[in-house]
N, C-alpha and C positions, 0 to 999 in steps of 0.2 A: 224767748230770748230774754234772759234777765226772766221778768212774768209779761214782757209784751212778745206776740207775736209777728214775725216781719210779714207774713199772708202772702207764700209763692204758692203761684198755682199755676204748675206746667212749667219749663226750660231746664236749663242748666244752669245751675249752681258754683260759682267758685269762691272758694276763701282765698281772700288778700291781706298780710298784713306789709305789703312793702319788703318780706326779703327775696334772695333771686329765686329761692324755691318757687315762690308764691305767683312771681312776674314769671316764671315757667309755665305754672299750671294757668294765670290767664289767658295766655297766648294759644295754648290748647282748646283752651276752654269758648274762648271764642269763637275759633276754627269750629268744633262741633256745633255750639248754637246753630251757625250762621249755616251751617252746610244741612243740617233740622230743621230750619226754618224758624229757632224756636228761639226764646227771651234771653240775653244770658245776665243772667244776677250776681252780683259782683257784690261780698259777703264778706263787713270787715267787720268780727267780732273786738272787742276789746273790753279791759277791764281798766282800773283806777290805776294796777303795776303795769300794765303794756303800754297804755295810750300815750303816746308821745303829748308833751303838755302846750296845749293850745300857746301860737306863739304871742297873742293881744293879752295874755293873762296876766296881773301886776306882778311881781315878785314879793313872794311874802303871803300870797292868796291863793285858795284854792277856786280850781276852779266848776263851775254845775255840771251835772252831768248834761244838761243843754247846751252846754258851751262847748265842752268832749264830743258831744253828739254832734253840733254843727261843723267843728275846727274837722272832725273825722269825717265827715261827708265828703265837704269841696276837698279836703288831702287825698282821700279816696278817689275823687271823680278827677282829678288833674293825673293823679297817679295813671286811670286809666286809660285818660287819652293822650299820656305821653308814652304808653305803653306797648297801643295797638292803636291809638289813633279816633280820628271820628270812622265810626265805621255805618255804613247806611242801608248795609246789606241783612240787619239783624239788631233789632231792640237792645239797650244795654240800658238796666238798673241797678243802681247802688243803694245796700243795704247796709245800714249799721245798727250793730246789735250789744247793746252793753251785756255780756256776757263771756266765761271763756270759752276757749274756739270749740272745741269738741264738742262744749254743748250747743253752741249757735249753728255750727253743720250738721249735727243730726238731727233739730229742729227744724232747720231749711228743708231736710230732707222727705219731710213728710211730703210736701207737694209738688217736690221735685223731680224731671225724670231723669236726671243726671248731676251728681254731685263732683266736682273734680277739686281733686286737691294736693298740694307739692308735696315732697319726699326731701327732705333734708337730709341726703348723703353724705359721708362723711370720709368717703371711697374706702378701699379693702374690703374687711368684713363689715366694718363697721355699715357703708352703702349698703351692704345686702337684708339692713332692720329695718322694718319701717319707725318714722320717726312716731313719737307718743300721740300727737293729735292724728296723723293719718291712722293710725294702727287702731284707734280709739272708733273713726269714722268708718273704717272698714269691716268692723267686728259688729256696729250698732246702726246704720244707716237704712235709710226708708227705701232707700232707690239702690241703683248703678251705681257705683263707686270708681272711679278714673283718679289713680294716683299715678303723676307725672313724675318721674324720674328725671335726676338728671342725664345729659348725654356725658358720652361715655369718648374720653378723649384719648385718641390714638396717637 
């Protein structure tokens, strides 16, 4: 990730960056850990163009990649329990990974036994592609692959 590695070993895997695809595929993603018995790892790859910029940072300043990595945790981990909530039925860890997403989920993938990840539809034909990073993760991945779609509204 980046050259650190985040060290899963065993669970389910999801990448979040906060859009509803992504709070899709938690919600799944959780459901499977807990119903496995197993960790589920909550995967928020980013780079210098995604990360939304730490809100304590001065204006006019950049800010460390320690300060992205910290501001991205707690965004991360509030994200999750506004999400799905505290949950007590199944481990949940947050990982941040300075890298882009495709390469951070097929990393995670090595030691993962389930990687899930959103599908940014765009309905008509367009819904029936996978989007770049899933289609990325599904072609190169270590494990299972679980791409959540969106539902389909009648």
């Amino acid at each position: 990730m980046g050259e650190r590695e985040i060290g899963i070993n065993g669970g389910v895997v999801v990448g979040v960056d906060g859009s509803a695809s992504s709070l899709r595929a938690l919600r799944v993603a959780v459901e499977e850990a807990c119903r496995r018995g197993l960790t589920l790892h909550v995967l928020r790859a980013w780079t210098l163009r995604t990360a939304p910029r730490p809100p304590d940072c001065p204006a006019g300043s950049v800010a460390s990649v320690t300060q992205y990595e910290e501001w991205l945790r707690k965004a991360t981990a509030e994200l999750v329990t506004e999400h799905i909530g505290e949950r007590e039925d199944c481990e949940i860890a947050v990982h941040i990974a300075h890298s882009p997403s495709p390469q951070a989920l097929i990393a995670a993938s090595n030691g993962a036994d389930l990687l899930v990840v959103g599908h940014r539809g765009r309905g008509g034909f367009a819904g029936l592609v996978l989007g770049s990073v899933a289609d990325q993760v599904v072609r190169h991945a270590h494990c299972s692959v679980l791409v959540v779609r969106p539902s389909v509204q009648k």
